[in-house]
N, CA, C and O atoms as a Maestro MAE file, in Angstrom:
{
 s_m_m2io_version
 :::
 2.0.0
}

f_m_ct {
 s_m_title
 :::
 protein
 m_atom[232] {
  # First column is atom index #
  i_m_mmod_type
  r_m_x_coord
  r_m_y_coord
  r_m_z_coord
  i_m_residue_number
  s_m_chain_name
  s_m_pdb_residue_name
  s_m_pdb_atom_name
  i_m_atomic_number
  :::
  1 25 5.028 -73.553 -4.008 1 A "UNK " " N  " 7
  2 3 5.176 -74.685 -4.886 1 A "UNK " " CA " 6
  3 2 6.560 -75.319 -4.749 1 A "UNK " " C  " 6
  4 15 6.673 -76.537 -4.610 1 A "UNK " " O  " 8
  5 25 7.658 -74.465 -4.789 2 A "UNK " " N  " 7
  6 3 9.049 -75.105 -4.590 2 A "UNK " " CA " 6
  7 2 9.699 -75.162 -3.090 2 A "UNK " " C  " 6
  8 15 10.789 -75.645 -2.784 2 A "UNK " " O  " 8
  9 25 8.733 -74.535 -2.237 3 A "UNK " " N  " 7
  10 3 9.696 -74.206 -0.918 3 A "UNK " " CA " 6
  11 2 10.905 -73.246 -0.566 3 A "UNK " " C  " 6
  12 15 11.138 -72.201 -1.173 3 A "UNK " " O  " 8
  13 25 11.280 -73.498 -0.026 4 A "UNK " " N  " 7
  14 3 12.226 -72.258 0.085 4 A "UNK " " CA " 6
  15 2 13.429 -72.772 -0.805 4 A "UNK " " C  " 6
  16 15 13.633 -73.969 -1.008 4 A "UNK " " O  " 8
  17 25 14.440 -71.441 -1.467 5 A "UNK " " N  " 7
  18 3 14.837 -71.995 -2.738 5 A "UNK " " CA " 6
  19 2 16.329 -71.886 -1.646 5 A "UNK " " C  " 6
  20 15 16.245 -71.425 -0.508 5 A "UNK " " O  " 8
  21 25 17.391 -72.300 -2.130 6 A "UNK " " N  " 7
  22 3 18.678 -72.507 -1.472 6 A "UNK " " CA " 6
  23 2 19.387 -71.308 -2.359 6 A "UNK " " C  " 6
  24 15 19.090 -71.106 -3.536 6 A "UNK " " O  " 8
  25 25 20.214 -70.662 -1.739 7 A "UNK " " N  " 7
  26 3 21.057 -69.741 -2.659 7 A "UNK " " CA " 6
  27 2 22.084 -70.148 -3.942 7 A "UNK " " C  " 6
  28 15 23.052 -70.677 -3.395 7 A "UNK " " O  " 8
  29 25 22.200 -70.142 -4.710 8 A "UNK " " N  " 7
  30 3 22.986 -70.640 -5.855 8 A "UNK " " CA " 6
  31 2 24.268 -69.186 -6.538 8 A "UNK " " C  " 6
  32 15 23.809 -68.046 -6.616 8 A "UNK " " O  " 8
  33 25 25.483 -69.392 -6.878 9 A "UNK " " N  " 7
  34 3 25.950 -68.635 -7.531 9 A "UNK " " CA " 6
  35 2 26.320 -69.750 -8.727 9 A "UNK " " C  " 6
  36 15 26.517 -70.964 -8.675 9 A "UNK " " O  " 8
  37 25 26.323 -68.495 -10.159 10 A "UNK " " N  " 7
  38 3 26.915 -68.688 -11.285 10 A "UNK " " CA " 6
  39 2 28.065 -68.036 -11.931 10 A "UNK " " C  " 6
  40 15 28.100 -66.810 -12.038 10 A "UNK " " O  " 8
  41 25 28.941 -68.740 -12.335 11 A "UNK " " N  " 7
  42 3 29.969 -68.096 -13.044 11 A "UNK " " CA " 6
  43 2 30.379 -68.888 -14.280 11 A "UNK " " C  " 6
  44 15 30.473 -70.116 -14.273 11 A "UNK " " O  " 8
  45 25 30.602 -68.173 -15.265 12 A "UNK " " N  " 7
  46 3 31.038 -68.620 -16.386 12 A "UNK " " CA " 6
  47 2 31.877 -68.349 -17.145 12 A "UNK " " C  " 6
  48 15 31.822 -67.244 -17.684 12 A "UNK " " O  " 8
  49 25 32.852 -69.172 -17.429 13 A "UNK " " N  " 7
  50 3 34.531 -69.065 -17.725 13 A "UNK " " CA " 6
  51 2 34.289 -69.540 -19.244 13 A "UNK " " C  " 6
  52 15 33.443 -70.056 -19.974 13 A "UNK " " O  " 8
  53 25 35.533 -69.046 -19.234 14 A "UNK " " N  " 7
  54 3 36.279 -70.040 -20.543 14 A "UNK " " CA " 6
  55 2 36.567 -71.521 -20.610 14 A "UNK " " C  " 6
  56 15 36.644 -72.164 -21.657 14 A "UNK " " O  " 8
  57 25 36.673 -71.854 -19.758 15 A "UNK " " N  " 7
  58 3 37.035 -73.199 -19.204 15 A "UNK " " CA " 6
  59 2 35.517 -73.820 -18.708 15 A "UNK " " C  " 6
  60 15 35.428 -74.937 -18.200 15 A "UNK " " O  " 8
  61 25 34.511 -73.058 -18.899 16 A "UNK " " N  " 7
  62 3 32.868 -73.639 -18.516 16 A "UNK " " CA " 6
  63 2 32.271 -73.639 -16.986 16 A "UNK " " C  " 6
  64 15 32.922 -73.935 -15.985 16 A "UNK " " O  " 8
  65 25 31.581 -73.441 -17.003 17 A "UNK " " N  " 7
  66 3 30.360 -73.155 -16.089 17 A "UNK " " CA " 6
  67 2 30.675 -73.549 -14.445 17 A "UNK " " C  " 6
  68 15 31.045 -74.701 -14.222 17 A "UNK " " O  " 8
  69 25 30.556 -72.779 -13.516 18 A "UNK " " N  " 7
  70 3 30.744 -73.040 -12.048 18 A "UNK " " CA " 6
  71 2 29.430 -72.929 -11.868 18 A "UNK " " C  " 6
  72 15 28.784 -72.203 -12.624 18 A "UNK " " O  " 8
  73 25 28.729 -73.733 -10.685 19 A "UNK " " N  " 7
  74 3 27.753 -73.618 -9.957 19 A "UNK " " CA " 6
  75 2 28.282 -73.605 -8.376 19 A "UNK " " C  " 6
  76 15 29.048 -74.461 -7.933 19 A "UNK " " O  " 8
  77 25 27.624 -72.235 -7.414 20 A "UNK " " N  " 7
  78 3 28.487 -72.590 -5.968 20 A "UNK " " CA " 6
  79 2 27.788 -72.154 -5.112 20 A "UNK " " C  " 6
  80 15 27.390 -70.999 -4.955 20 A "UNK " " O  " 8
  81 25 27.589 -73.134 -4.468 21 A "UNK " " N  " 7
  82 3 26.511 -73.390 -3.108 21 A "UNK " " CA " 6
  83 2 26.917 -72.877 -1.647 21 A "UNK " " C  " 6
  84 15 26.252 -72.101 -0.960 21 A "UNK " " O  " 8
  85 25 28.222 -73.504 -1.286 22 A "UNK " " N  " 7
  86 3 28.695 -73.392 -0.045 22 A "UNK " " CA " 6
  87 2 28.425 -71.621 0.794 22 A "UNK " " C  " 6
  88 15 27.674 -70.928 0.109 22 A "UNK " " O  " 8
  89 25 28.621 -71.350 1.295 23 A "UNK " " N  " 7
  90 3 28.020 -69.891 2.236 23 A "UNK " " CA " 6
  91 2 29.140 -69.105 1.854 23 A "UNK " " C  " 6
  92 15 29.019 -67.893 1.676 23 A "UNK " " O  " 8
  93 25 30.703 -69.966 1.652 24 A "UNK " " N  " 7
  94 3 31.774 -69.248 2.198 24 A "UNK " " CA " 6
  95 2 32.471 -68.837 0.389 24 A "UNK " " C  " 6
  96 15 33.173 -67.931 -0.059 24 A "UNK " " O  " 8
  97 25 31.762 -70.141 -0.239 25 A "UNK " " N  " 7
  98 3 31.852 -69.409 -2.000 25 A "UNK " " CA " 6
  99 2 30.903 -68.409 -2.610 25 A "UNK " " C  " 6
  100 15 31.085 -67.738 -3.626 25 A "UNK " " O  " 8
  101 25 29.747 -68.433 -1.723 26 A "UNK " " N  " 7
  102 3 28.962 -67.443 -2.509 26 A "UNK " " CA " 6
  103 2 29.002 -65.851 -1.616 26 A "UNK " " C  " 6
  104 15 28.259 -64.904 -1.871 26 A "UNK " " O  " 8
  105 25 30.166 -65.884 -0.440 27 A "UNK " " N  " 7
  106 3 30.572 -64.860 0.279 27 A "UNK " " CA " 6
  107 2 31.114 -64.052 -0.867 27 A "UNK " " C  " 6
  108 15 30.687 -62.994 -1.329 27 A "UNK " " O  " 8
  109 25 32.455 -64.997 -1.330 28 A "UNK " " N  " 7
  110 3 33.645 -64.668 -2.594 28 A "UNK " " CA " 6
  111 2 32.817 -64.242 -3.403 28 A "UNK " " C  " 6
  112 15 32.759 -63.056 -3.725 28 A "UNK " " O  " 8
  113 25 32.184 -64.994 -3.774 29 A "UNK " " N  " 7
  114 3 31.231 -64.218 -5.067 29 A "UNK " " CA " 6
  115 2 30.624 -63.018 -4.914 29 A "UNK " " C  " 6
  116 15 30.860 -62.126 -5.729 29 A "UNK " " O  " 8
  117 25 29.811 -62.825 -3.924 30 A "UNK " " N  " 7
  118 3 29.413 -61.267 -3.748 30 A "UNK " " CA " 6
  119 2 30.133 -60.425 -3.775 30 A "UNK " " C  " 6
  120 15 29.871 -59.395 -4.395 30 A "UNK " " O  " 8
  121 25 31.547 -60.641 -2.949 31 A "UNK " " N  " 7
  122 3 32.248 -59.731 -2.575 31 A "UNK " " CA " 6
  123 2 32.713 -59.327 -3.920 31 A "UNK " " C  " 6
  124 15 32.676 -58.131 -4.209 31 A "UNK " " O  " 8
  125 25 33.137 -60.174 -4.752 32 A "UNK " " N  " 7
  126 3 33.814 -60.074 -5.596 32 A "UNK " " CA " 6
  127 2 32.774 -58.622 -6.565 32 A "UNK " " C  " 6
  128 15 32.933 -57.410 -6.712 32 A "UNK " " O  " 8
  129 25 31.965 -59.422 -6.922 33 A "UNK " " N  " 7
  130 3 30.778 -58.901 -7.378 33 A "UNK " " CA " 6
  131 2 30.650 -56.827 -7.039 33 A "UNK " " C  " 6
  132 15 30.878 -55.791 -7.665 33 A "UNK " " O  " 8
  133 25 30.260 -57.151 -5.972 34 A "UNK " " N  " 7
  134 3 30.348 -55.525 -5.216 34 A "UNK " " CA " 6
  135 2 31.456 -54.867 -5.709 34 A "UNK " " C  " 6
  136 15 31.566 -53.873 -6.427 34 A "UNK " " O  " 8
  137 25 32.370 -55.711 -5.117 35 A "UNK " " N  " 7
  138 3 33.810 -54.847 -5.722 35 A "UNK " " CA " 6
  139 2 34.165 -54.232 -7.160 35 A "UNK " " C  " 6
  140 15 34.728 -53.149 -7.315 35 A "UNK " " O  " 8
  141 25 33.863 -54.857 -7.907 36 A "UNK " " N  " 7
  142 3 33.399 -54.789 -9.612 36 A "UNK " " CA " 6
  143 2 32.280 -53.157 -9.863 36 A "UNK " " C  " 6
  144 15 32.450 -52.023 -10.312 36 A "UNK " " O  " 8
  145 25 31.050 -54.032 -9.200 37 A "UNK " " N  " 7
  146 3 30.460 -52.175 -8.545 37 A "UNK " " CA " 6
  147 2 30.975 -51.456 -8.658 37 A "UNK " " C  " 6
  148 15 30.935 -50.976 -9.791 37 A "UNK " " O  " 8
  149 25 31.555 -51.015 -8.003 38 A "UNK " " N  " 7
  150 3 32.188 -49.954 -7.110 38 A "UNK " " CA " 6
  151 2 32.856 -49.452 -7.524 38 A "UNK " " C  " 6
  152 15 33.059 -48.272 -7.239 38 A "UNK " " O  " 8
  153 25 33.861 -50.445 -8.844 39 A "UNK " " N  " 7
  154 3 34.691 -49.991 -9.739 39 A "UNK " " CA " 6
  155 2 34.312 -49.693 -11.086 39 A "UNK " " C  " 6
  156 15 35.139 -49.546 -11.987 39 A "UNK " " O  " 8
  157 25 33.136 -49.605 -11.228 40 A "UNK " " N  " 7
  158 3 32.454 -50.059 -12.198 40 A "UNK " " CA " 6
  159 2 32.514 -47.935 -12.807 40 A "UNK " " C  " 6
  160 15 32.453 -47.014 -11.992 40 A "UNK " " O  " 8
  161 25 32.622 -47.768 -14.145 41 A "UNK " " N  " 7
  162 3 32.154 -46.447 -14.246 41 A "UNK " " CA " 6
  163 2 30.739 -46.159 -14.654 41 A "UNK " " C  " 6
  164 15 30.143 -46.933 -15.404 41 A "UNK " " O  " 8
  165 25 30.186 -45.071 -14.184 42 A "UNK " " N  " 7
  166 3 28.944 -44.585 -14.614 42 A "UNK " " CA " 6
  167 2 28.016 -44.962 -15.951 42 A "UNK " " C  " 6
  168 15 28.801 -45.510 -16.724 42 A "UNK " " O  " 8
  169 25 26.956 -44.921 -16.443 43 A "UNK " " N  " 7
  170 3 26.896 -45.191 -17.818 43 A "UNK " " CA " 6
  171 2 27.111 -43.975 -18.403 43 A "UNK " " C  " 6
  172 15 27.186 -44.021 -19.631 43 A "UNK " " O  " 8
  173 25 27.243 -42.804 -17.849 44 A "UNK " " N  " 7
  174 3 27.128 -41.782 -18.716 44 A "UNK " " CA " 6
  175 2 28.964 -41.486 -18.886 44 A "UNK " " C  " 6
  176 15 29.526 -41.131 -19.922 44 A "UNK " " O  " 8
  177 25 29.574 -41.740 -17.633 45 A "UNK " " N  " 7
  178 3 31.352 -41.902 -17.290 45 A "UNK " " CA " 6
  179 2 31.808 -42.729 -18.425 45 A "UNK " " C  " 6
  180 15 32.891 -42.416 -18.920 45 A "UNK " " O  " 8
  181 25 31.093 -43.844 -18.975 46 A "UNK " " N  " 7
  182 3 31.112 -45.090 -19.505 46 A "UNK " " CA " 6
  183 2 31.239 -44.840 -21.217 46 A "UNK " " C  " 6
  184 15 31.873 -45.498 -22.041 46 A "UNK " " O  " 8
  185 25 30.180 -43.343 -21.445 47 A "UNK " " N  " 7
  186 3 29.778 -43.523 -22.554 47 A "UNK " " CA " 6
  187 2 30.945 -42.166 -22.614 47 A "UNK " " C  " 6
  188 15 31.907 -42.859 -22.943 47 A "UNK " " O  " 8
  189 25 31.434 -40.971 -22.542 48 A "UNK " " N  " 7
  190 3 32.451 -40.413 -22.638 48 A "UNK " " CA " 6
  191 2 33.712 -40.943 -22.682 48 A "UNK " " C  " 6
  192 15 34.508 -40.509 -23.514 48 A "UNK " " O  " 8
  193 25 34.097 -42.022 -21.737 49 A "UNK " " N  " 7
  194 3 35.424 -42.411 -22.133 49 A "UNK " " CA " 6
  195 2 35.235 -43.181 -23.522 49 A "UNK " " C  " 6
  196 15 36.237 -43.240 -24.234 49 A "UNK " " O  " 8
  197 25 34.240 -43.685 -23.912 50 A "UNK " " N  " 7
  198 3 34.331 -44.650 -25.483 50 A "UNK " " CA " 6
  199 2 34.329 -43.764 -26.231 50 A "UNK " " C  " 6
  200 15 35.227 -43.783 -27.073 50 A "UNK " " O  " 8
  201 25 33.406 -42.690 -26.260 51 A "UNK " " N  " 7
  202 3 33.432 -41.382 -27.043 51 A "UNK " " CA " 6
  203 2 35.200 -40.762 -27.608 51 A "UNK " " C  " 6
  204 15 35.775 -40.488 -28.661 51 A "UNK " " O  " 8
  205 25 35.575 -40.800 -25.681 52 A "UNK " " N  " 7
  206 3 37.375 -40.765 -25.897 52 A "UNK " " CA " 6
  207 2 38.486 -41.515 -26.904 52 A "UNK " " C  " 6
  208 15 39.203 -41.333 -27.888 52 A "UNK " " O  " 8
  209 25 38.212 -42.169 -26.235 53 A "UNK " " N  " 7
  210 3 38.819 -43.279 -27.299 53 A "UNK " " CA " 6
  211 2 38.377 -43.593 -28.460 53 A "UNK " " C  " 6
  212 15 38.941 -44.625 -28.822 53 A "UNK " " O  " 8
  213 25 37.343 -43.060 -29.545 54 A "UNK " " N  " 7
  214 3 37.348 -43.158 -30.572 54 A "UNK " " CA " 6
  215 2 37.551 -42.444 -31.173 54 A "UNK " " C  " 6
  216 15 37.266 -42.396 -32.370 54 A "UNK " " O  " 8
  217 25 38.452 -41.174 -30.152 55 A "UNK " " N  " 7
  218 3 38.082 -39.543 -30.747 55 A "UNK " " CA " 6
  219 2 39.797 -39.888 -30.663 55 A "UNK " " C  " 6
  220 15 40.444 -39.832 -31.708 55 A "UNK " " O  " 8
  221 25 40.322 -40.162 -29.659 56 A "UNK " " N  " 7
  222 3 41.743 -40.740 -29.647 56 A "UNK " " CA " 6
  223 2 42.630 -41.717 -30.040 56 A "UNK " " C  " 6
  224 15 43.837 -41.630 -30.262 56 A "UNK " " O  " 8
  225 25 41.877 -42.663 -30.098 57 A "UNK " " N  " 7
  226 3 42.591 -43.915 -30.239 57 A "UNK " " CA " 6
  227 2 43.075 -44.423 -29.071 57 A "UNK " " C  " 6
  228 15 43.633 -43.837 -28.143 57 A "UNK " " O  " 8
  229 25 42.695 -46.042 -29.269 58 A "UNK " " N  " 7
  230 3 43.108 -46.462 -28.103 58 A "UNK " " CA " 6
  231 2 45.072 -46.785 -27.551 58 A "UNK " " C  " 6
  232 15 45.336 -47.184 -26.417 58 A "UNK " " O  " 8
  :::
 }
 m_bond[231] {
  # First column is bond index #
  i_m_from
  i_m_to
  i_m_order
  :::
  1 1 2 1
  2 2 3 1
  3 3 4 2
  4 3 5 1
  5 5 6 1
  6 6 7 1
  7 7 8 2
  8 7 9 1
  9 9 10 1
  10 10 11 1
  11 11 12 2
  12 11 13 1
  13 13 14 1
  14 14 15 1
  15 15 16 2
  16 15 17 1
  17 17 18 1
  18 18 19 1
  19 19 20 2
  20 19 21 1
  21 21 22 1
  22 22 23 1
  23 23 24 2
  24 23 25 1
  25 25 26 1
  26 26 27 1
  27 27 28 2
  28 27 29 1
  29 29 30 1
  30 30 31 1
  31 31 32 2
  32 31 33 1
  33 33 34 1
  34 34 35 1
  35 35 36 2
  36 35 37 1
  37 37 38 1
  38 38 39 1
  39 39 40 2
  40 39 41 1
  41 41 42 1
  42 42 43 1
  43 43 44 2
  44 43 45 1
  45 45 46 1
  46 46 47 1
  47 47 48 2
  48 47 49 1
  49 49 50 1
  50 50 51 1
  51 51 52 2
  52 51 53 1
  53 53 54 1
  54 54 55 1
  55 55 56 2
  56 55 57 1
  57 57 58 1
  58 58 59 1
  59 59 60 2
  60 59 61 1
  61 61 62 1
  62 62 63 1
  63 63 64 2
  64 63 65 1
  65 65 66 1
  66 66 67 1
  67 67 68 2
  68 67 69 1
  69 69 70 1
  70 70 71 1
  71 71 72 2
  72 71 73 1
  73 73 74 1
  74 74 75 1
  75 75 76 2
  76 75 77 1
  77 77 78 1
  78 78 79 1
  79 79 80 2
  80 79 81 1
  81 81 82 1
  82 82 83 1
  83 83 84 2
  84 83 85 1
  85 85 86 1
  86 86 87 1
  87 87 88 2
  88 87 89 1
  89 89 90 1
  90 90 91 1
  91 91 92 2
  92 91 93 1
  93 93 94 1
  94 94 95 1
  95 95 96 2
  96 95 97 1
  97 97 98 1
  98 98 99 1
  99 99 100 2
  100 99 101 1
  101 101 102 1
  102 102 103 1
  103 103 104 2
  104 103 105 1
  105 105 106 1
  106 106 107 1
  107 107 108 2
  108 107 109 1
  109 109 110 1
  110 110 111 1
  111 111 112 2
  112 111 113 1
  113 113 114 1
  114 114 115 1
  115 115 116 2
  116 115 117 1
  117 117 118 1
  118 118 119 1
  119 119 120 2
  120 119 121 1
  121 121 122 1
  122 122 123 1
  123 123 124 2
  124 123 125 1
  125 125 126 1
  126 126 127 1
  127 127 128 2
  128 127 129 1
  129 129 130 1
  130 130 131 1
  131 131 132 2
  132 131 133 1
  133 133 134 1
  134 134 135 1
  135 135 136 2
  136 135 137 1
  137 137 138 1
  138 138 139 1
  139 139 140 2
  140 139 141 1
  141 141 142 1
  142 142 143 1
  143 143 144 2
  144 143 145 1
  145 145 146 1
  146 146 147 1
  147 147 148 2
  148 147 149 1
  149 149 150 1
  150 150 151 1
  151 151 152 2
  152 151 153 1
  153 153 154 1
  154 154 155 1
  155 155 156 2
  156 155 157 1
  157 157 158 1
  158 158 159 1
  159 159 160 2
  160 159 161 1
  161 161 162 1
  162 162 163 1
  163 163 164 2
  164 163 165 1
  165 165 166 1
  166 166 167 1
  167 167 168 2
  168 167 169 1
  169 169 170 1
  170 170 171 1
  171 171 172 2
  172 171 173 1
  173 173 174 1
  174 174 175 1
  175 175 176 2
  176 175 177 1
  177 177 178 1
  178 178 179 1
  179 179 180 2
  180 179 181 1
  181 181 182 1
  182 182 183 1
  183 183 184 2
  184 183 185 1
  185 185 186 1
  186 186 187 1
  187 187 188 2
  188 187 189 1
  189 189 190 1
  190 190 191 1
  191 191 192 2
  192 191 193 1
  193 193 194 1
  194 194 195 1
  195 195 196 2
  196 195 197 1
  197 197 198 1
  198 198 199 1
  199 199 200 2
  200 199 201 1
  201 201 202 1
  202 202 203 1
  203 203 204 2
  204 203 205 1
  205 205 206 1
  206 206 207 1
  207 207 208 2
  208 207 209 1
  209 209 210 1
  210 210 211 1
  211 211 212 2
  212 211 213 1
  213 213 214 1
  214 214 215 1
  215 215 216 2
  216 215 217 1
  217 217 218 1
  218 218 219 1
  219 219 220 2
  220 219 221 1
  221 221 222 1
  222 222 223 1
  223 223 224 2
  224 223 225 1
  225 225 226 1
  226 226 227 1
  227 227 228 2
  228 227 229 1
  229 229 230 1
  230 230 231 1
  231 231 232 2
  :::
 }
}
């Protein structure tokens, strides 16, 4: 019905809404993205350190 769809990234600021098409912005974006991943902690890593910090104070 639509054809083939074109890749789109979204980001949304404080300053309002990016839409980004180009190959070489939605590179940045993944990468960025992954990287976040990667750094990202576990949900269970996630749910002990909040546990921490409410047991500690932040």
């Amino acid at each position: 019905m639509f054809g083939r769809e074109t890749p789109l990234g979204y980001i949304e600021t404080v300053a309002g809404e990016l839409f980004l098409e180009s190959s070489r912005d939605l590179a940045r974006l993944s990468a960025a993205y992954d990287n976040l991943r990667m750094l990202a902690r576990s949900p269970a890593e996630s749910m002990k350190f909040v546990k921490e910090l409410s047991e500690h104070g932040a």
